[in-house]
C-alpha positions as CSV (number, residue, x, y, z in Angstrom):
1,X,-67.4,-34.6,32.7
2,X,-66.1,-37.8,34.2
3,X,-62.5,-38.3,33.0
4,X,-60.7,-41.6,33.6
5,X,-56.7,-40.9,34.2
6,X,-53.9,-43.3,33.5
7,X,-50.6,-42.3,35.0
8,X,-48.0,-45.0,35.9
9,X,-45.0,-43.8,37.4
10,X,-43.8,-40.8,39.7
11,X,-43.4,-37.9,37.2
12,X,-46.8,-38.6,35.6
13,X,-48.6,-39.0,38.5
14,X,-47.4,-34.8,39.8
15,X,-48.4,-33.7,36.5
16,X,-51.8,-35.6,36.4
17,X,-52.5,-34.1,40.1
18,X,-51.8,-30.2,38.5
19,X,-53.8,-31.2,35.9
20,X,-56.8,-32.2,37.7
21,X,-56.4,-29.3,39.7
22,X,-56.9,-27.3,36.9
23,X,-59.5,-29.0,35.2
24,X,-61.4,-28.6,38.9
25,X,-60.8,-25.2,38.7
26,X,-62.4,-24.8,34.8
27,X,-65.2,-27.6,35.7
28,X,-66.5,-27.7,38.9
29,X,-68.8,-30.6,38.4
30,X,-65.9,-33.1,36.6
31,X,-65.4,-36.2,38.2
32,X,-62.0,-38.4,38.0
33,X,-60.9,-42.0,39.0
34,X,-57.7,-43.0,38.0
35,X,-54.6,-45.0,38.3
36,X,-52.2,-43.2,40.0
37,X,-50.0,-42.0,43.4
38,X,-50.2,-39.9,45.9
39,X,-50.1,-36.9,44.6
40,X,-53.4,-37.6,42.6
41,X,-54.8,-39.1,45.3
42,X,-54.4,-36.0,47.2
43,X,-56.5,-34.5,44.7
44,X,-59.5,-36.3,46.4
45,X,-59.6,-38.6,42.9
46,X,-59.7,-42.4,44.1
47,X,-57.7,-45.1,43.0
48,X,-57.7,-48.2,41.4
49,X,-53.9,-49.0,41.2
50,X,-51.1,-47.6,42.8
51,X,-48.4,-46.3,40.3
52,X,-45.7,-48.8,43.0
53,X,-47.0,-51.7,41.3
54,X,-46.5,-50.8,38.0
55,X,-42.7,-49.8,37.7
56,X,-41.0,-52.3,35.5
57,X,-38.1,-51.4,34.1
58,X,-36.7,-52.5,30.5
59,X,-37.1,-55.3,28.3
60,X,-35.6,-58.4,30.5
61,X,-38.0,-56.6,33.5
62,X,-40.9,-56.4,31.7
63,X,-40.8,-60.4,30.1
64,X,-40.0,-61.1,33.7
65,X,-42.7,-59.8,34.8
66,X,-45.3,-60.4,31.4
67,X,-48.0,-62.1,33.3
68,X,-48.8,-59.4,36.1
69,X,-48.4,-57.2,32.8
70,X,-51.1,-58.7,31.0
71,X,-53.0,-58.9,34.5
72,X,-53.0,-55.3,35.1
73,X,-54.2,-54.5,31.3
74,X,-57.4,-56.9,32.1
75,X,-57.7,-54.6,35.5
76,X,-57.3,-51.4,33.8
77,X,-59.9,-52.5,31.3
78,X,-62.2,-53.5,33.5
79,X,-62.1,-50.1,36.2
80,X,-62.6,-48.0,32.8
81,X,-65.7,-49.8,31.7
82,X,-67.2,-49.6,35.2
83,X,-66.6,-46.2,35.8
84,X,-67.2,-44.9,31.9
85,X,-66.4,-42.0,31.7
86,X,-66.7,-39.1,29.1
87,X,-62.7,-39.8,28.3
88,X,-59.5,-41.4,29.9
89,X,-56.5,-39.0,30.1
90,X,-53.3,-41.0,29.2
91,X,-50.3,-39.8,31.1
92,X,-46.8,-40.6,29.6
93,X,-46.5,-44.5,30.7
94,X,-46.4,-45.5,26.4
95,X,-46.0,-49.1,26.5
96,X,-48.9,-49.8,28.7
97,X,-51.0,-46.3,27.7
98,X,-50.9,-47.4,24.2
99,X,-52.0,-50.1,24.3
100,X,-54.9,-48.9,26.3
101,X,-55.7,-45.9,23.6
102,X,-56.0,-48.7,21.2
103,X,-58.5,-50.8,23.3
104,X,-60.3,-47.7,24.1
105,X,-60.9,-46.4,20.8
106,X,-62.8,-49.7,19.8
107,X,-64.3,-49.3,22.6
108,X,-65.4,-45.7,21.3
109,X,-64.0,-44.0,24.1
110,X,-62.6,-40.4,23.6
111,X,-58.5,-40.9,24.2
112,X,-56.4,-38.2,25.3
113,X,-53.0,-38.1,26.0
114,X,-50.9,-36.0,27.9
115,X,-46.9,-36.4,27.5
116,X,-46.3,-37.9,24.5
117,X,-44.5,-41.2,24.1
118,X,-40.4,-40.6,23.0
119,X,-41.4,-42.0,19.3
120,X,-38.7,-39.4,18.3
121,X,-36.5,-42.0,19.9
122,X,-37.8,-45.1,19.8
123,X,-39.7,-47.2,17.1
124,X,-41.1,-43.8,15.1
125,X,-44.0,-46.4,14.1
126,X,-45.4,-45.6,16.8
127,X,-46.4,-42.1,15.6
128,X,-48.8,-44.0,13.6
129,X,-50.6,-45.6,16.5
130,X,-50.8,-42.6,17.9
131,X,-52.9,-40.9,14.9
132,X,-55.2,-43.5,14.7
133,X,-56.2,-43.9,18.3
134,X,-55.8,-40.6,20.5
135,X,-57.9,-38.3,20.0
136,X,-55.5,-35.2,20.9
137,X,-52.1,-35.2,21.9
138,X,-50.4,-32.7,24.2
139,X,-46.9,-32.5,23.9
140,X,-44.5,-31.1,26.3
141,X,-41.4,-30.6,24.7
142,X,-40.8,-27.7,21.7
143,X,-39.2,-29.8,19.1
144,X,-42.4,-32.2,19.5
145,X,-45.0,-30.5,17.4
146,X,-42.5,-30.0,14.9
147,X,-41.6,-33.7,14.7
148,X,-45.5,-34.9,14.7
149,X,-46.6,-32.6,11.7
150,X,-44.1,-34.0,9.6
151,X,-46.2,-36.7,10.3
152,X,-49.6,-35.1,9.5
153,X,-50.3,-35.2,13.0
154,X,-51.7,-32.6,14.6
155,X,-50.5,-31.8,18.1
156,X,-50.8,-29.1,21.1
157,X,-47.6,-27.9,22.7
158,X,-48.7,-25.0,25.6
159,X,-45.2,-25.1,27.0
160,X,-43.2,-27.4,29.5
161,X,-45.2,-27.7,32.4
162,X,-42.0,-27.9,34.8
163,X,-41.5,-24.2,33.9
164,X,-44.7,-23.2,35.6
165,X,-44.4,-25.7,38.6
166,X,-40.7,-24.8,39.2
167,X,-41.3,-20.9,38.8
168,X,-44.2,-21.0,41.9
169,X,-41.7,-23.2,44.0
170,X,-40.6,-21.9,47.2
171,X,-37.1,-22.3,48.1
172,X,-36.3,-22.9,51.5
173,X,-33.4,-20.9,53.1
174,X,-30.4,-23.4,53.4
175,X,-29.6,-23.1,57.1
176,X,-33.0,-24.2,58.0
177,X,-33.5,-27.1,55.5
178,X,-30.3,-28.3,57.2
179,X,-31.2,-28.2,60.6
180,X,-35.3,-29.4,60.2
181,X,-33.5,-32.3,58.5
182,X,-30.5,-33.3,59.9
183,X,-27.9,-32.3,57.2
184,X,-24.8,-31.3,58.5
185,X,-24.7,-27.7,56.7
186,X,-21.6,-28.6,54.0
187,X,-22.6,-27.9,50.3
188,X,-25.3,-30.5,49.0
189,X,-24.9,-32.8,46.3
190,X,-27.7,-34.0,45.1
191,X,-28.5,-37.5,43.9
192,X,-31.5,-38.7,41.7
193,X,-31.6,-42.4,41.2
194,X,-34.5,-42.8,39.2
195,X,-38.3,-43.3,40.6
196,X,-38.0,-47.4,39.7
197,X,-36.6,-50.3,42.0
198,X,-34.1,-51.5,39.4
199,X,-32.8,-48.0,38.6
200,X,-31.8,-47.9,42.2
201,X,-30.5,-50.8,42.4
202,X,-28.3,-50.4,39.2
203,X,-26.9,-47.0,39.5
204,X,-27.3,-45.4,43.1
205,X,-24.4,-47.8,44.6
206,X,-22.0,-46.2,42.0
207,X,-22.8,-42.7,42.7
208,X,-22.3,-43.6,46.9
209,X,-19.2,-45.0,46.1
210,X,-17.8,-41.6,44.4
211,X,-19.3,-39.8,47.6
212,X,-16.2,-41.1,49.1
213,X,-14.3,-38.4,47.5
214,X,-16.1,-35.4,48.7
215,X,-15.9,-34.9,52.3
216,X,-16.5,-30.7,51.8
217,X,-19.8,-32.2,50.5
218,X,-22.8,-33.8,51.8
219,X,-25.1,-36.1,49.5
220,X,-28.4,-36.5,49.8
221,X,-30.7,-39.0,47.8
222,X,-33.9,-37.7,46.6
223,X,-36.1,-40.8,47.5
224,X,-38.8,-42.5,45.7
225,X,-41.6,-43.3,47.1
226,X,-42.2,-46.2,44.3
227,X,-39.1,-48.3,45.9
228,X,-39.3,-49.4,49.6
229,X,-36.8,-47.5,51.8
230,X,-35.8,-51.0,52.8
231,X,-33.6,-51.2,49.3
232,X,-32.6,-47.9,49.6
233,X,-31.0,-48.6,53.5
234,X,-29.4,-51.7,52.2
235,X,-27.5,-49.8,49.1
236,X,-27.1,-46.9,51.5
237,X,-25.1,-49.2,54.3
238,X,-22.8,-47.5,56.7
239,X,-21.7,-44.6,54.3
240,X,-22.7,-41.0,55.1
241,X,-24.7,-40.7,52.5
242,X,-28.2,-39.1,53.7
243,X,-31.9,-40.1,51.7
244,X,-34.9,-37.4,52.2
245,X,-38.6,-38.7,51.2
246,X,-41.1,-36.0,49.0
247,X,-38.2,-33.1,49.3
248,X,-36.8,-33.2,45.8
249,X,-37.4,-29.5,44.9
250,X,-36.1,-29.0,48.6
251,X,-33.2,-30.8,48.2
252,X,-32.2,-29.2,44.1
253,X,-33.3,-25.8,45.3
254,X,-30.2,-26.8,47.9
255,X,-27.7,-28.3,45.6
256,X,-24.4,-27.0,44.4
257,X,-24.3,-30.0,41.9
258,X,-26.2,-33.2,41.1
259,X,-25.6,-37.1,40.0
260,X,-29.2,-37.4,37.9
261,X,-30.7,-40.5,35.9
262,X,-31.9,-39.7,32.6
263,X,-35.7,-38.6,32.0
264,X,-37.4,-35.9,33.7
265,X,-34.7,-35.4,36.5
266,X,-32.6,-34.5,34.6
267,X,-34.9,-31.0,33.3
268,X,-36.2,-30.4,36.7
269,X,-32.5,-30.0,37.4
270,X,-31.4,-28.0,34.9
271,X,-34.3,-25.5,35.8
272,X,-33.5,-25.5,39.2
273,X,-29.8,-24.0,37.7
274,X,-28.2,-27.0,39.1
275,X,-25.0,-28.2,36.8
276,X,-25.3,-32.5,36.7
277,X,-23.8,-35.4,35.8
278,X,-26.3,-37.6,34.0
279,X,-26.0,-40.9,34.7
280,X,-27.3,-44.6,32.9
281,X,-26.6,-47.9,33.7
282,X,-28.6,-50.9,32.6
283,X,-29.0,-54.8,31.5
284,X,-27.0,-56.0,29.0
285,X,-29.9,-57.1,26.8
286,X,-32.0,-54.5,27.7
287,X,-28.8,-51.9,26.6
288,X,-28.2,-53.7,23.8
289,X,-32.1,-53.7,22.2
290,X,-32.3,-49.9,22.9
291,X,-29.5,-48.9,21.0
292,X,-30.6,-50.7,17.8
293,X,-33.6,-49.0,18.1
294,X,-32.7,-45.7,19.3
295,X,-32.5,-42.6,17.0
296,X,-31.3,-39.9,19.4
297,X,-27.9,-38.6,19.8
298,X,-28.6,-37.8,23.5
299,X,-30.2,-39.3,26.6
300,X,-30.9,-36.5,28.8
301,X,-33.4,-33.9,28.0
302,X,-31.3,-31.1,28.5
303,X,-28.8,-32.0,26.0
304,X,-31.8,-33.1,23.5
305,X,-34.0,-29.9,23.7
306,X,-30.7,-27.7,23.2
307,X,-29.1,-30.1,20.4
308,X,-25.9,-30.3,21.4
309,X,-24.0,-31.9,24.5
310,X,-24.4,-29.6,27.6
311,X,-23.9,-32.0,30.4
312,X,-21.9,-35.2,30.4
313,X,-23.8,-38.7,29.9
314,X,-22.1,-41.5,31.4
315,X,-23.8,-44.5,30.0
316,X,-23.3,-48.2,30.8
317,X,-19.2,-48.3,31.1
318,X,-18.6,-45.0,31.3
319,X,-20.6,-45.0,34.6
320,X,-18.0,-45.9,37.2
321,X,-16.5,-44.7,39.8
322,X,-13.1,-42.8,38.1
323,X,-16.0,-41.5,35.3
324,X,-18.8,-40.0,38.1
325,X,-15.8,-38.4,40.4
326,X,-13.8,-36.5,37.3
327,X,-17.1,-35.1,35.9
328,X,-18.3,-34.6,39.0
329,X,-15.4,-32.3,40.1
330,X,-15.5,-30.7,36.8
331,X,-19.0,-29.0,38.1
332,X,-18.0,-28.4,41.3
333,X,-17.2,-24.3,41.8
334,X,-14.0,-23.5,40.1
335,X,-14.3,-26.7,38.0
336,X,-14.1,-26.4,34.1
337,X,-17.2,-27.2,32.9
338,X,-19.5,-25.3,35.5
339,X,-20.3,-21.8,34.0
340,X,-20.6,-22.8,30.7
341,X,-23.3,-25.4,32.0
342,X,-25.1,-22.8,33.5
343,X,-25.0,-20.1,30.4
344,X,-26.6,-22.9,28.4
345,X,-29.4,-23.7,31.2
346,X,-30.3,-19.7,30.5
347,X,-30.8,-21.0,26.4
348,X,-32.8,-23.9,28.0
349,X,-35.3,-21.3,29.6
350,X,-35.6,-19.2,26.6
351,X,-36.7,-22.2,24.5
352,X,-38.8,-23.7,27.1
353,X,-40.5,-20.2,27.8
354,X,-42.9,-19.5,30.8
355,X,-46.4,-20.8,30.1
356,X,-49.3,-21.5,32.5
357,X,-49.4,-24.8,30.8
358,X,-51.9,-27.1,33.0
359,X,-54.7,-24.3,32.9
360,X,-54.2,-24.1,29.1
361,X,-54.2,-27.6,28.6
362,X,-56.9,-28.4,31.0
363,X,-58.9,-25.3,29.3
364,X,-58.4,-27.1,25.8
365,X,-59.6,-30.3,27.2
366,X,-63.0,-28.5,28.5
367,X,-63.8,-27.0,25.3
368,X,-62.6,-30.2,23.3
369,X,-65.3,-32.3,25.7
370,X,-67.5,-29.5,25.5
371,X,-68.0,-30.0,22.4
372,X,-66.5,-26.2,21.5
373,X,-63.5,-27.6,19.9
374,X,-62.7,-29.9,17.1
């Protein structure tokens, strides 16, 4: 089977690796060419666009940006026709992946999609577009399936694939991570500023600026490599504030506490048992749209997948410098809320379960093209 993938930022691009790994594994003759990272490149599956070129961030970003946009549909278009292949695999990435199921689907392509778009949260019309052109969906979080059915869509849900990756992860022992990377051996506090450029430009200055207030503690930035380490330096300055390239599990499996952007940080933290501050802080206008549109009482998964506030949100004006320090202590050992964060992470596994999710996605996938599924 040839397989077309479609992944355009950092999260979806580890996930899409796994799952070509898997589907390897299950099909030794399927071929792949995709738009990705590194970590599917790594897979020996070759590019077409780098997922660095494609991180646009909210609504003023993306106008700002509209005609590299619509250049990169045309692009993505065109590789997909060249190549044809049996199906393309969506990864997350709905505003441009949507659109792309749609084209496809005239185009009589099989569509799957992997990480379904947050139409919980935003513009539940999309739930519509997403019955009409993919072909299957695989969902990753529990409530998911629930939500689509109501629907009458039909969805798989084979766990949260973070449980499996996080569960074969390899802590390193503490002394050592310190010394092969120059940490100074004090308690880590880990801060993750979001895989896009504006992200790191908007939010990572406030949480250096509360770093000020922790000497005991040592922060360390879990760096991107979708924004230049130029931007990072520049934010960074002469505080003592230290930034680690592709050590992010490293770095959690490390951490007494974290400062985390909303999305998929902000799990990969909780499963990692590491009580967080989740932090958000955007444009005006870009603020302003997603609130009339959003339908979600929360921000960060954790808090959405258990239904009820379990770490603190500091959104837009609540994300300053007084804000990030009190919560911030508040996790801290012997601060208030610390224990009962981590009793609820326990719930969070329970939910989530333990699943060898890529194989039994990748599986379905191979008997779905194999003509052995519906």
């Amino acid at each position: 089977m040839k397989y077309y993938i479609i992944s355009g930022e950092t999260s979806g691009d580890l996930h899409g690796a796994k799952l070509i790994q898997q589907l390897k594994s299950i099909d030794s003759k399927s071929e792949f060419r995709a738009w990705g990272g590194n970590n599917i490149s790594k897979q020996n599956v070759p590019l077409d666009k780098n997922i660095s070129e494609l991180a646009f961030m909210g609504f003023t970003e993306v106008v700002k940006n509209l005609r590299k946009i619509l250049d990169n549909f045309k692009q993505c278009k065109k590789n997909i026709l060249d190549y044809n292949p049996d199906a393309i695999i969506l990864i997350d990435y709905p505003g441009f992946n949507l659109r792309i199921a749609r084209w496809a689907k005239k185009k009589s392509i099989k569509v799957l999609y992997f990480i379904s778009p947050t139409v919980w949260a935003w513009n539940t019309k999309r739930v519509y577009t997403v019955k009409e052109y993919v072909d299957k969906m695989y969902v990753i979080l529990p409530f998911e399936k629930e939500f689509y059915k109501k629907y009458g869509v039909e969805v798989e849900y084979f766990g949260h694939p973070l449980v499996e990756t996080i569960s074969n992860y390899k802590k390193p022992e503490f002394n050592s991570f310190c010394k092969e990377n120059n940490l100074s051996g004090k308690p880590i506090i880990a801060i993750l500023a979001g895989s896009r450029k504006q992200e790191v430009k908007d939010m990572l200055p406030i949480m250096i600026e509360a770093s000020r207030d922790f000497n005991d503690y040592e922060f360390v930035i879990a760096g991107s490599h979708s924004v230049s380490e130029k931007i990072y330096k520049q934010i960074i300055g002469k505080s003592d504030v230290k930034i680690l390239f592709n050590k992010t599990y490293d770095i959690l499996s490390s951490a007494t506490a974290g400062l985390v952007t909303s999305g998929t940080a902000t799990l990969e933290t909780a499963l990692f048992g590491v009580p967080q501050v989740v932090c958000y802080k955007g444009g005006k206008i870009s603020v302003a749209i997603a609130k009339m549109v959003a339908s979600v009482k929360y921000i960060s998964l954790v808090n959405l997948i258990l239904d009820k506030q379990v770490v603190t949100e500091l959104i837009q004006k609540e994300l300053n410098n007084s804000s990030v320090i009190k919560e911030l202590k508040a996790i801290l050992p012997e601060g208030k809320k610390r224990s009962k964060i981590i009793k609820n992470y326990d719930e969070l596994n329970k939910i989530l379960g333990s699943y060898n999710s890529y194989y039994l996605i990748a599986e379905n996938i191979y008997q779905r093209m194999s003509g052995n599924n519906d």
